[in-house]
Each structure stands twice: as C-alpha cells, then as structure tokens.
DOGU-863365 format. One record per residue (C-alpha): residue number from 1; residue in one letter; x, y, z negated. Coordinates in Angstrom, 3 decimals. Example, Ala and Ser with C-alpha at 12.3 -4.5 7.8 and 13.67 -1.06 7.14 Angstrom:
// residues 2
+-----+------+----------+----------+----------+
| seq | type |       xx |       yy |       zz |
+-----+------+----------+----------+----------+
|   1 |    A |   12.300 |   -4.500 |   -7.800 |
|   2 |    S |   13.670 |   -1.060 |   -7.140 |
+-----+------+----------+----------+----------+
***
This chain:
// residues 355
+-----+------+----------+----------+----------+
| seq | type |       xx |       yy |       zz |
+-----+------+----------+----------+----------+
|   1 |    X |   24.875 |  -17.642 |    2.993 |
|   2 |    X |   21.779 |  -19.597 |    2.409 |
|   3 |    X |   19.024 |  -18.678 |    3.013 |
|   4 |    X |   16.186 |  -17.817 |    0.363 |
|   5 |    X |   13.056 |  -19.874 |    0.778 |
|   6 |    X |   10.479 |  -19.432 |   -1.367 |
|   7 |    X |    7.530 |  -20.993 |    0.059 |
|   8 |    X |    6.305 |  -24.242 |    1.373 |
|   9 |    X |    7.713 |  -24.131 |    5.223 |
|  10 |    X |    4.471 |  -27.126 |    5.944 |
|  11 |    X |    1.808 |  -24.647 |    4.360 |
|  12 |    X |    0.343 |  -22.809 |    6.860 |
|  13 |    X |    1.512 |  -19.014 |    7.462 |
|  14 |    X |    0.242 |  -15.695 |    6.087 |
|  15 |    X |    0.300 |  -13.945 |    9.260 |
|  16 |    X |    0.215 |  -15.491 |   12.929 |
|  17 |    X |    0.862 |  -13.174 |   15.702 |
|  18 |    X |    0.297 |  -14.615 |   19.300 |
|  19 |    X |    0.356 |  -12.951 |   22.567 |
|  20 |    X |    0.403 |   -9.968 |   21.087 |
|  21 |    X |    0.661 |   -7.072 |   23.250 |
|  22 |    X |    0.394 |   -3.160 |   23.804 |
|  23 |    X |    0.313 |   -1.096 |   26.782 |
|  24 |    X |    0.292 |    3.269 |   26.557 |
|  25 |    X |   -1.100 |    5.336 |   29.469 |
|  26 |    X |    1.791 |    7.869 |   29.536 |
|  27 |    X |    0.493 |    8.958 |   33.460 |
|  28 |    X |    0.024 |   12.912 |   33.946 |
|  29 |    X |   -3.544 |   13.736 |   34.521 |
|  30 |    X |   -5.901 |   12.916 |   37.039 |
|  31 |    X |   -5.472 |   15.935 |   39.456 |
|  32 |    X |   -1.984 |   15.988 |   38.886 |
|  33 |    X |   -1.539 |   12.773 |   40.062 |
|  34 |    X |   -3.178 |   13.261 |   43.166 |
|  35 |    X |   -1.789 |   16.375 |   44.095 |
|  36 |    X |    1.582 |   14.537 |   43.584 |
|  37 |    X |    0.401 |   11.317 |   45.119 |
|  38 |    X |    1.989 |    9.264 |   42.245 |
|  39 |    X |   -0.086 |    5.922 |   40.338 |
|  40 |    X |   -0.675 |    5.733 |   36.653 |
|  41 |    X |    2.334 |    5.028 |   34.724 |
|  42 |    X |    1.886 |    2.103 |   32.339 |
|  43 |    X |    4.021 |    1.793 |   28.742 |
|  44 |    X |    4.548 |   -1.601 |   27.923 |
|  45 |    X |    5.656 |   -1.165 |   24.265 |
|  46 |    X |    4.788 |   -5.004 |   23.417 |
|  47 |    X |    4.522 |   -7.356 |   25.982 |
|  48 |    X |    3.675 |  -10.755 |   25.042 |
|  49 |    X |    4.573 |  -11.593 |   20.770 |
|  50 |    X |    4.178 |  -14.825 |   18.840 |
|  51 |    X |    5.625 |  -15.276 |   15.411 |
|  52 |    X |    4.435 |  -16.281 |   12.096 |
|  53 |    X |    5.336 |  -15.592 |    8.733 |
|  54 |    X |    4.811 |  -17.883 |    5.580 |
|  55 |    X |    3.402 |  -17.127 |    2.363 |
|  56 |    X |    6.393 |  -15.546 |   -0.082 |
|  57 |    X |    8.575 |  -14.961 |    2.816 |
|  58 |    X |    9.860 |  -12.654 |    4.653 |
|  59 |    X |   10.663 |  -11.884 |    8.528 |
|  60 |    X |   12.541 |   -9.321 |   10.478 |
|  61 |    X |   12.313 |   -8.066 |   14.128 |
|  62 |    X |   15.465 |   -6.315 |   14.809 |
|  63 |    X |   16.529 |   -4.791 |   18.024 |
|  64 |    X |   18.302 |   -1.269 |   19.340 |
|  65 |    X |   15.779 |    1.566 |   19.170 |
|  66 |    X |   12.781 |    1.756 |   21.509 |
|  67 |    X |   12.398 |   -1.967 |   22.346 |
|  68 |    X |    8.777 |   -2.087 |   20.630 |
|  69 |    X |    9.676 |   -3.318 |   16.796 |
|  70 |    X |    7.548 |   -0.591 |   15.126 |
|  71 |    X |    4.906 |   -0.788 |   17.284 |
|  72 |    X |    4.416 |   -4.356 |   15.931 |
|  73 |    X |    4.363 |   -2.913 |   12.623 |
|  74 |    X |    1.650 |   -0.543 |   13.531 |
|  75 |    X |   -0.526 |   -3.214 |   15.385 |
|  76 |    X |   -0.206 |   -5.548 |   12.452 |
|  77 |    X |   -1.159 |   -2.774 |    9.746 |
|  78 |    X |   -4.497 |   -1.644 |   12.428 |
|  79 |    X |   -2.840 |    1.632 |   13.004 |
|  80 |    X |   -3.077 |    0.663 |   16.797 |
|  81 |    X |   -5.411 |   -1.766 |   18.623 |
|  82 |    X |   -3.865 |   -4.322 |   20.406 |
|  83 |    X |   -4.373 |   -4.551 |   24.259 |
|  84 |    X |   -4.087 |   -8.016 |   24.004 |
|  85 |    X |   -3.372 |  -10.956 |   21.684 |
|  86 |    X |   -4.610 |  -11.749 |   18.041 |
|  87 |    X |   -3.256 |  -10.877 |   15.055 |
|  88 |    X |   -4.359 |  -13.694 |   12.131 |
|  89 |    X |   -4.266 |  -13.410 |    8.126 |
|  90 |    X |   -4.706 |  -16.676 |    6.598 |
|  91 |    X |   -6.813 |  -17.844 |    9.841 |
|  92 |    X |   -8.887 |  -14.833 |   10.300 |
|  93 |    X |   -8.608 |  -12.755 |   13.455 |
|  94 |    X |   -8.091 |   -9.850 |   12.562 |
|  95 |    X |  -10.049 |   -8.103 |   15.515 |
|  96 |    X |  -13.426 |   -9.935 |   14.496 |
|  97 |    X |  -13.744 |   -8.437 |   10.917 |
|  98 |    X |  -16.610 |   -6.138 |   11.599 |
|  99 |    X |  -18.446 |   -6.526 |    7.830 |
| 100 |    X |  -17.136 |   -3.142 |    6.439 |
| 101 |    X |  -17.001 |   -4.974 |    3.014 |
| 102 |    X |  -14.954 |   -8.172 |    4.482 |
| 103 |    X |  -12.469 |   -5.129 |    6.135 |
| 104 |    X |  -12.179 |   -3.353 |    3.231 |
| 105 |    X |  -10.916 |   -6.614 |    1.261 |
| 106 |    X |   -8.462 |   -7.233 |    4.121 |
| 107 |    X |   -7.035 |   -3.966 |    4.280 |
| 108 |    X |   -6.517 |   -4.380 |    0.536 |
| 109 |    X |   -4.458 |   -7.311 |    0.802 |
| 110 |    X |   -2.384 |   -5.415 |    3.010 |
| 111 |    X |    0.123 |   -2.289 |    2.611 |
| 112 |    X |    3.111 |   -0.184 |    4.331 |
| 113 |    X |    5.727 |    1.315 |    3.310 |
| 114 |    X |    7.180 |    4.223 |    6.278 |
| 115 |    X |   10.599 |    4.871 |    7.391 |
| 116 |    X |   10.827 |    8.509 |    6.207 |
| 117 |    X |    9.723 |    9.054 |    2.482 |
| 118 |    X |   10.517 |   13.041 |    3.054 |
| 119 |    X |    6.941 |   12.933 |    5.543 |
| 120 |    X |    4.812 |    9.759 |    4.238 |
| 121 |    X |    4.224 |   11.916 |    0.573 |
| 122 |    X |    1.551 |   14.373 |    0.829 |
| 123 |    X |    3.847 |   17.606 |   -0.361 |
| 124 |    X |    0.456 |   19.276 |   -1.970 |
| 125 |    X |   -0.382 |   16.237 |   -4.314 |
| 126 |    X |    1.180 |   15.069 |   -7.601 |
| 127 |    X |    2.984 |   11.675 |   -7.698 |
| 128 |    X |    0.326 |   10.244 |  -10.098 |
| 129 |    X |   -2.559 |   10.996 |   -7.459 |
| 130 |    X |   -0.334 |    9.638 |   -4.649 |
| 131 |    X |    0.412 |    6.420 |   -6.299 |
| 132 |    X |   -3.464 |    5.581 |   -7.905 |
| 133 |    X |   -5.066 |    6.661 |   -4.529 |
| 134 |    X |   -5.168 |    3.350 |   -3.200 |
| 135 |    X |   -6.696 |    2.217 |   -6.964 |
| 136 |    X |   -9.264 |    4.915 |   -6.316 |
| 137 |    X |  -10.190 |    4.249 |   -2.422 |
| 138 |    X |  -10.615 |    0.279 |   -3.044 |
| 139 |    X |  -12.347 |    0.639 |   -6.548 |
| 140 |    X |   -9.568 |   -1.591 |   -8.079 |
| 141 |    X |  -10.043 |    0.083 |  -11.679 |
| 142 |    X |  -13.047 |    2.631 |  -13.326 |
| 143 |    X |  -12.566 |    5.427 |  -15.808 |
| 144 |    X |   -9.528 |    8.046 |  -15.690 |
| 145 |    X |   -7.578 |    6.396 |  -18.574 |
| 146 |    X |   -7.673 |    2.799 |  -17.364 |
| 147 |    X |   -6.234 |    4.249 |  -13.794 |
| 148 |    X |   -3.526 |    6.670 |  -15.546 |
| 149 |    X |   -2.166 |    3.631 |  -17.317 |
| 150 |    X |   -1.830 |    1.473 |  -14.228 |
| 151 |    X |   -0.321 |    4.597 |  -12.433 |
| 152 |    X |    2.568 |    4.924 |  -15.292 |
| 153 |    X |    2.698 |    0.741 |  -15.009 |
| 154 |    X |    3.483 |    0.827 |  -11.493 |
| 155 |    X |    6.055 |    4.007 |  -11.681 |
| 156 |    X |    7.843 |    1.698 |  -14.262 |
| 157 |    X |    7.794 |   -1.355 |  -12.160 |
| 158 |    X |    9.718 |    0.849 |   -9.257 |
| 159 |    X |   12.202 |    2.350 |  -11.581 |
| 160 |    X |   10.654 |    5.936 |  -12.150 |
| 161 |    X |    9.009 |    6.793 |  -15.558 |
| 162 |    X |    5.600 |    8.056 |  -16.653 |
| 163 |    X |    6.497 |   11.683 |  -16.795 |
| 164 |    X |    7.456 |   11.930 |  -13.028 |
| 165 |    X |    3.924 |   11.473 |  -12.284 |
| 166 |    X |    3.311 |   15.205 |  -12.881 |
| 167 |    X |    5.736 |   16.210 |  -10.562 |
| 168 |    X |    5.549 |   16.559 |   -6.254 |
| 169 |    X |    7.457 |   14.810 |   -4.224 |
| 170 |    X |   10.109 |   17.688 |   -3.345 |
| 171 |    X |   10.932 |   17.599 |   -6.866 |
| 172 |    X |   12.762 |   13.993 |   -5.907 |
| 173 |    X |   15.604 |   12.583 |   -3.856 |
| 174 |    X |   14.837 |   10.777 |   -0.721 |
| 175 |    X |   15.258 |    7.603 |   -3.021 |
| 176 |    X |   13.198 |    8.126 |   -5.682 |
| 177 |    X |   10.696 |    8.798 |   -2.956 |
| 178 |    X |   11.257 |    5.725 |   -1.305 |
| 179 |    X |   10.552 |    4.396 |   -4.721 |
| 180 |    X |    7.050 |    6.296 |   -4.647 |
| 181 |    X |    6.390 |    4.904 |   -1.848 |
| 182 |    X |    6.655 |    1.413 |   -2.826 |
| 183 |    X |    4.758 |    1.786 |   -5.900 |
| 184 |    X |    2.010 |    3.533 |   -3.841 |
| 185 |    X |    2.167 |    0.620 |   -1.944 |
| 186 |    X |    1.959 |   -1.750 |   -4.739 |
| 187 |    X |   -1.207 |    0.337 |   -6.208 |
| 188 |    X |   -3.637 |   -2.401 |   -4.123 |
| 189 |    X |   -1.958 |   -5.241 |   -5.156 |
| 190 |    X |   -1.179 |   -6.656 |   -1.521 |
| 191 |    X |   -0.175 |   -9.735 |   -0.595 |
| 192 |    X |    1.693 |   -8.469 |    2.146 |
| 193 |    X |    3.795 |   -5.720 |    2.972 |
| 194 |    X |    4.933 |   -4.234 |    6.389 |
| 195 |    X |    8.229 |   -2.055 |    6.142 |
| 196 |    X |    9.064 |   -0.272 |    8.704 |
| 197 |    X |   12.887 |    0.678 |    8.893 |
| 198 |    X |   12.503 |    1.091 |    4.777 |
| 199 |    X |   16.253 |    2.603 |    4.080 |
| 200 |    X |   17.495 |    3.883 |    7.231 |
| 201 |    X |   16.418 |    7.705 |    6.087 |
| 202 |    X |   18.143 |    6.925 |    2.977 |
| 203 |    X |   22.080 |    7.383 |    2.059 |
| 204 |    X |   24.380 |    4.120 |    1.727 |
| 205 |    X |   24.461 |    4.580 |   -1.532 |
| 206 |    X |   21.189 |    4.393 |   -2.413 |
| 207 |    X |   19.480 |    1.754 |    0.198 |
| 208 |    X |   20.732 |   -1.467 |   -1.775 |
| 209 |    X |   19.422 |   -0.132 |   -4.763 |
| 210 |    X |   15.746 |    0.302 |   -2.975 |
| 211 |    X |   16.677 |   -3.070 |   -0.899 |
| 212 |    X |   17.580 |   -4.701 |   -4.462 |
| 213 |    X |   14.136 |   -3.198 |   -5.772 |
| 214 |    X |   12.530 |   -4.333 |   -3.016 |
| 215 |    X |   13.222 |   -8.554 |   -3.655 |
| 216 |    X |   13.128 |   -8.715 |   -7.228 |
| 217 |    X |    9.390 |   -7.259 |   -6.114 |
| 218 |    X |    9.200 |   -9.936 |   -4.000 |
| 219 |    X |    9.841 |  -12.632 |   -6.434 |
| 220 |    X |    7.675 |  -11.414 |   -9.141 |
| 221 |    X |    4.845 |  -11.606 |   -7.159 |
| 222 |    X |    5.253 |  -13.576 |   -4.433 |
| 223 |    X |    4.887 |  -10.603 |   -1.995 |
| 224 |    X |    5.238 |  -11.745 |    2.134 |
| 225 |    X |    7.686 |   -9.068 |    4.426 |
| 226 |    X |    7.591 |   -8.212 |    7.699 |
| 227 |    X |   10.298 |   -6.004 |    7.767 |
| 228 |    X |   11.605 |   -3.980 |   10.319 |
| 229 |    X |   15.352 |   -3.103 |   10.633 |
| 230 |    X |   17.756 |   -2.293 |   13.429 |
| 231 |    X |   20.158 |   -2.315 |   10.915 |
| 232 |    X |   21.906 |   -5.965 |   10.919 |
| 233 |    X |   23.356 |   -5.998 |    7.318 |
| 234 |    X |   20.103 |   -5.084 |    5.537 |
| 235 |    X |   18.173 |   -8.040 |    7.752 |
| 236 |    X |   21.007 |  -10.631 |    6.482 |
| 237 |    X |   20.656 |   -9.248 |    2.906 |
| 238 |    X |   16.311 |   -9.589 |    3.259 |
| 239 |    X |   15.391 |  -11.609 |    5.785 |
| 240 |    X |   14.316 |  -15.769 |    5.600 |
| 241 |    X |   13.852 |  -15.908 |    9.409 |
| 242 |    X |   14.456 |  -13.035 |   12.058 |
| 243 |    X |   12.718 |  -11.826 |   15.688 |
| 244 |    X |   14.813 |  -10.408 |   17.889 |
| 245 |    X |   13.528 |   -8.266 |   20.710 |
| 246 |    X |   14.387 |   -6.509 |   23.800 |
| 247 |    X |   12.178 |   -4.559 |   26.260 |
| 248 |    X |    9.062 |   -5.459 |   23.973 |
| 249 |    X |    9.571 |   -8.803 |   23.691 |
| 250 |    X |   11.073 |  -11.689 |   21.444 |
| 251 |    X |   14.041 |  -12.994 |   23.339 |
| 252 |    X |   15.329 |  -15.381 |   19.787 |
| 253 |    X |   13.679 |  -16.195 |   16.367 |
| 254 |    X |   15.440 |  -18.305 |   13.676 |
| 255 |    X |   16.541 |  -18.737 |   10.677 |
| 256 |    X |   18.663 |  -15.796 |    9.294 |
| 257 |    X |   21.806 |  -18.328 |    8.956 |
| 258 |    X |   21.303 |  -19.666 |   12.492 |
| 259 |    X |   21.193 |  -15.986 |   13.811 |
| 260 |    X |   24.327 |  -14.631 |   11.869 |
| 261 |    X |   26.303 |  -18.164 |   12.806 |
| 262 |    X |   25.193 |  -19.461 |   15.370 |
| 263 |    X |   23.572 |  -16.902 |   17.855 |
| 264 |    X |   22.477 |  -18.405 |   21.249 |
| 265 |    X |   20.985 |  -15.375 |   22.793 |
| 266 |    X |   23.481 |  -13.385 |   24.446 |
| 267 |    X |   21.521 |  -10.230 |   23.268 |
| 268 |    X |   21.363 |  -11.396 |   19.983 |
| 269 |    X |   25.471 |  -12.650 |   20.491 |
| 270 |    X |   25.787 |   -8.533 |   21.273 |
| 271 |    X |   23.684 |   -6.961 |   18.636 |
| 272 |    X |   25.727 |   -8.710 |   16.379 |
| 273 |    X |   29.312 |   -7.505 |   17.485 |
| 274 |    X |   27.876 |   -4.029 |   16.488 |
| 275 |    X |   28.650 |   -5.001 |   12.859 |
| 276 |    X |   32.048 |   -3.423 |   11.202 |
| 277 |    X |   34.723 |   -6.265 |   10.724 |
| 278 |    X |   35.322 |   -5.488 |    7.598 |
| 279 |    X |   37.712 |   -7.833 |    6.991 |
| 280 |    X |   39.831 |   -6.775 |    9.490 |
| 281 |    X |   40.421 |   -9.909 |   11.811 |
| 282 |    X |   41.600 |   -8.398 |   14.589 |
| 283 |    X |   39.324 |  -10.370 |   16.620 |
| 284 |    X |   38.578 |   -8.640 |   20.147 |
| 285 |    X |   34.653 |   -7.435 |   20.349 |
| 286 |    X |   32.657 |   -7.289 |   22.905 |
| 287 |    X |   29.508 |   -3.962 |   22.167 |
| 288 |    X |   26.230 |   -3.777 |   23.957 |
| 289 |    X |   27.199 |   -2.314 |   27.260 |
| 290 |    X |   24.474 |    0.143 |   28.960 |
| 291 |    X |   20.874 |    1.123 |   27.643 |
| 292 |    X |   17.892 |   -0.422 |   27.433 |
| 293 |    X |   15.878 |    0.001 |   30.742 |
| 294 |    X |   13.161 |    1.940 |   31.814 |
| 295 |    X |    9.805 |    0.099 |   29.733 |
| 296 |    X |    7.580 |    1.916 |   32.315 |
| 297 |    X |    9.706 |    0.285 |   35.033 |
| 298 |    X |   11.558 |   -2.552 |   33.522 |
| 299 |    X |   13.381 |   -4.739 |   35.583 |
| 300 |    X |   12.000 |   -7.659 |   37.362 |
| 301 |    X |   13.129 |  -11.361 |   36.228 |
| 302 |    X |   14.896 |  -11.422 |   32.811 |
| 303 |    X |   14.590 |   -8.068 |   31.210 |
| 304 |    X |   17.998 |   -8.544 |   29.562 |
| 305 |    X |   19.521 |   -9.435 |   33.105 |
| 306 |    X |   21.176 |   -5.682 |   34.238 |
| 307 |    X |   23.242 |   -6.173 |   30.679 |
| 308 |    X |   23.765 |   -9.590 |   30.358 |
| 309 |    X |   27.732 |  -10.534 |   30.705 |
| 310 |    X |   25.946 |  -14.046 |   31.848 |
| 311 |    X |   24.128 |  -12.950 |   34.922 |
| 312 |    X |   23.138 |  -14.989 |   37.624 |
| 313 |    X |   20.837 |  -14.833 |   40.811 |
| 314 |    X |   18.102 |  -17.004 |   38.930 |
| 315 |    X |   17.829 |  -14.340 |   36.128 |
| 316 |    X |   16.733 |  -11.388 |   37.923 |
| 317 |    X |   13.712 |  -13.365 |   39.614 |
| 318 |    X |   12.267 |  -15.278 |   36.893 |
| 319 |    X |   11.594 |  -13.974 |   33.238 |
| 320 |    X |   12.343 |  -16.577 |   30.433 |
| 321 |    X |    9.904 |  -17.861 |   28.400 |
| 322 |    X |   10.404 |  -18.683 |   24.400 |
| 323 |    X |   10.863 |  -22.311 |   24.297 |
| 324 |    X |   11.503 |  -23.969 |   21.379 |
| 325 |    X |   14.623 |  -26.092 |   21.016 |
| 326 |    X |   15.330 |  -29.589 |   18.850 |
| 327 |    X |   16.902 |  -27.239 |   16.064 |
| 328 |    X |   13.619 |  -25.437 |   15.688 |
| 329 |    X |   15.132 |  -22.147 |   17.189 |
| 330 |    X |   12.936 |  -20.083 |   19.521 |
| 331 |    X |   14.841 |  -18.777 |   22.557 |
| 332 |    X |   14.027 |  -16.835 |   25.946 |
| 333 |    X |   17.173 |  -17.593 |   28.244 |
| 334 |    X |   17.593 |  -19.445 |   31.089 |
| 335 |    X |   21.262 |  -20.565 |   30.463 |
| 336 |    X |   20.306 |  -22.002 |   26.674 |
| 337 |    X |   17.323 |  -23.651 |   27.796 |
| 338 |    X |   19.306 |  -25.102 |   30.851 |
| 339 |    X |   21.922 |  -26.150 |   27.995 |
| 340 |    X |   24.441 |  -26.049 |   31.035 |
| 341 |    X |   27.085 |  -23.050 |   31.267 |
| 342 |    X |   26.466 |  -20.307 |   33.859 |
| 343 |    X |   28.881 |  -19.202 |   36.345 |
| 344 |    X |   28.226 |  -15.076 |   36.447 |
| 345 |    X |   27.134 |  -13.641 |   38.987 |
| 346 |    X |   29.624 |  -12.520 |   41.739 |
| 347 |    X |   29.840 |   -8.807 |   43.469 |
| 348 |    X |   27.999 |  -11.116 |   46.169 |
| 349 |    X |   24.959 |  -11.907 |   44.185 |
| 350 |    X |   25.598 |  -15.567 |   44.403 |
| 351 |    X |   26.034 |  -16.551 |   40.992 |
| 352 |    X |   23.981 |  -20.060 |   39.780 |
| 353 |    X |   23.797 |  -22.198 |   37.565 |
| 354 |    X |   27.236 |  -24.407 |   36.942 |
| 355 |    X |   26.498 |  -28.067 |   38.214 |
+-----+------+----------+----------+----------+
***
C-alpha cells in the first residue's frame, strides 16, 4: 500500500509539536496528605512530544488506551495548557498569541471533531444552529439567509440534506451524527482538523463510510489530520505518517508503510499482532503481554522495559531517546539504535547487549 502524499514533504509543516508535555496533580488534599504522611502524586499524561505534520497531510498517534494520545489532541486544540513544550502553527507559538483578534483567527483555522457524537451535540439545539454556530461565533457570514444557505451547503457536503437541519440530534443514528459533527466542524473553514478516536463509538458498518467521508474532505480542500486512533486498520486506511506512543511518549514515528512492514519498535512489532489475520496464515502471534504501568509511578529506564520480550539490564536504567535513523524513521530503543541483536535478559538479570 502506498502511501498518499499530498503535499510538498520540503515545505515546512502545519503544525510542529516539540517537547511537548503535561503533568495532572491527582494528590488527595493537603490535610489528607499529611495526616497520611504521603507526597503529591504527579500524572505524567505527556512526557516529552515532538512531531510535525505537513500541510494536506495527515498523522496518527496510536497506542493502547491511557498512554496520553488524546491528551495531545486536547493540548493541540488549547483545551489544556501545556506544562511544557510549544505547540507551533505555521511558525507561531501557539502560547504567545495574546492579541484576542490574532487568537480568534487561529482558533478559526482550527477545529475538532470528538470521539462520541451521542455527547459532543447539544441535545436542546437544532442541527442547523449546531452546525452555523461556529459561522456565527467567528463572524464568517452576516444576515440569517446568507448563514441558512451555508448551513444546508455544508449538511450536503457531509451527506445529510437541508431538511435535517430542523431536527435534534436524537432524531439521528450515531452516524449521521458523526456526520454533524464534521460539518460543524467544517462551518469555520479550518485548515486543520484534530480527530480524536472519530469512529470508534460508531458500528463497523458505518465507520468506513464516515472514514471514506472523511478523505474525499480531505482532498477537496486540502484539510491537514491529526488523527487519533487505537484502532490499527483505520490508521493504515488514513494515515501518511504515524506516532506511536507508550507511557506518554513517542517510542516510533514513520511512514504508514514503514510501520505496517517494517516495524522496528518492539511495541509497535506488538500493537500490530493485535490485528485479525484475516487471511488465515496460520502464522503463530505473539499479543501485548501485561498492562501498561502505573503513569504516576512508571518504571525507571525504558518505560516499555517490564513488557518488552527484548529486555536487558541496560533497559531498565536508561530511557531511550528518539533518534533518527538513515531511513528517516524516528525510534526510542536501545537495541535498534545499537543496530546489534540483544540477548534477553536472564532470570539473573544479566542480560546485555550481544557482542
């Protein structure tokens, strides 16, 4: 499968995340914690981020839930501030937009679409004003009639018609309201859309039809994704280049081809025997054994290590940075940097690497 490139890989990205990162105080309160004699308990949701994302394309972070995807989708949308890092769009830090005017432009260029279309509709309003709200908050159009067309153009454009614009959501299926959604999210006319685990509230049936929807969108006008999926056959079907992450952080980012056929990661190697063999191979598996550690005490060294079938002394003592390799390929592991195979570890503890 090739994949689809639609923009200019030399022109410089959209969206640059770098360092990103974002810590929740989860500790009990004050006097509880010192009748109990415990410290403040630190989340670390994101810990340390950098990817970019070209103009007309679009990237996915994918990991098993809890390891900090949709909390990069909230940073990068403002719904959170970040405890550290920048967020860029076209160059700008995002943080140092303080003209109310200059924010209110960025925010326009920018839109979401939520995992659950049952709770992101407000039940009380009619789908016309939930689609031309976004029209009527950034002054995109004056007058009643020139904003009631554009409401009926945009219900078109998402495969609903004019007359369901009278209705409320609960009148819909969950993928019609998915298809509100996008169309609300369309109203600004972004440049770039965040969606956060899009189809996963949705039936089988109906997610290729809103994932179809979704790039012939795309194409027509040149929208950039950062799409969030845990679900691997979606990201093959979207995705130009994908993040992987673990424990809040990016452990491999490539191209979708290199991820699907050539996985170095042995997360990433793992995630992907999760997916059905449908064609029936017969070819023995290997799933993601255990669960994803503790984020308020994560494991020292490589945060992968307690799981990792690779496991050696070195990995529990020093965490991997992202380094990126000759082929372009971004990857946190000590054996693929190394590019030398690893013995695992023994019950001893004394596995190395293999000289």
């Amino acid at each position: 499968m090739e994949s689809n490139v639609r923009s200019n890989p030399q022109s410089p990205p959209l969206l640059r995340v770098s360092g990103l990162k974002r810590f929740f105080d989860v500790s009990k309160p004050m006097l509880n914690r010192l009748l109990e004699g415990k410290p403040r308990m630190i989340l670390k949701a994101v810990s340390g981020v950098d990817f970019e994302i070209s103009k007309g394309q679009t990237f996915a972070l994918v990991g098993e839930s809890g390891c900090g995807k949709s909390t990069v989708a909230n940073l990068v949308v403002g719904l959170h501030p970040p405890t550290a890092g920048k967020i860029e769009f076209e160059g700008v830090d995002v943080a140092t937009v303080t003209n109310r005017t200059q924010m209110e432009q960025l925010r326009r260029r920018m839109a979401m679409i939520f995992q659950d279309p049952y709770a992101s509709l407000n039940p009380r309003w009619r789908v016309t004003a939930i689609v031309s709200e976004p029209i009527r908050a950034f002054g995109l159009l004056k007058g009643a009639r020139a904003i009631s067309q554009r409401t009926e153009e945009l219900l078109i454009q998402v495969g609903l018609s004019p007359a369901d614009g009278e209705k409320y959501p609960h009148e819909f299926s969950g993928g019609q309201r998915q298809r509100i959604s996008i169309a609300r999210a369309l109203a600004s006319e972004p440049e770039f859309i965040v969606c956060d685990e899009p189809t996963s509230a949705l039936d089988v049936s109906v997610q290729a039809q809103i994932l179809n929807l979704m790039k012939g969108l795309q194409n027509e006008f040149d929208l950039t994704y950062l799409f969030i999926s845990h679900d691997l056959a979606v990201v093959r079907h979207m995705a130009d280049n994908v993040g992987v992450m673990y424990l809040g952080r990016l452990c491999e980012v490539a191209p979708v081809d290199s991820i699907f056929d050539s996985p170095l990661h042995p997360y990433t190697q793992l995630l992907l025997e999760t997916i059905p063999d449908v064609e029936m191979t017969g070819r023995k598996r290997a799933p993601v054994g255990g669960e994803i550690p503790n984020p308020i005490d994560p494991p020292g060294g490589c945060p992968f290590h307690p799981r990792c079938p690779l496991m050696a002394a070195h990995c529990r003592k020093v965490l991997p940075e992202l380094v990126t390799l000759d082929s372009g390929v971004q990857v946190a592991c000590h054996a693929v940097v190394a590019g030398e195979k690893w013995r695992p570890e023994h019950p001893n503890g004394s596995g190395s690497l293999g000289h």
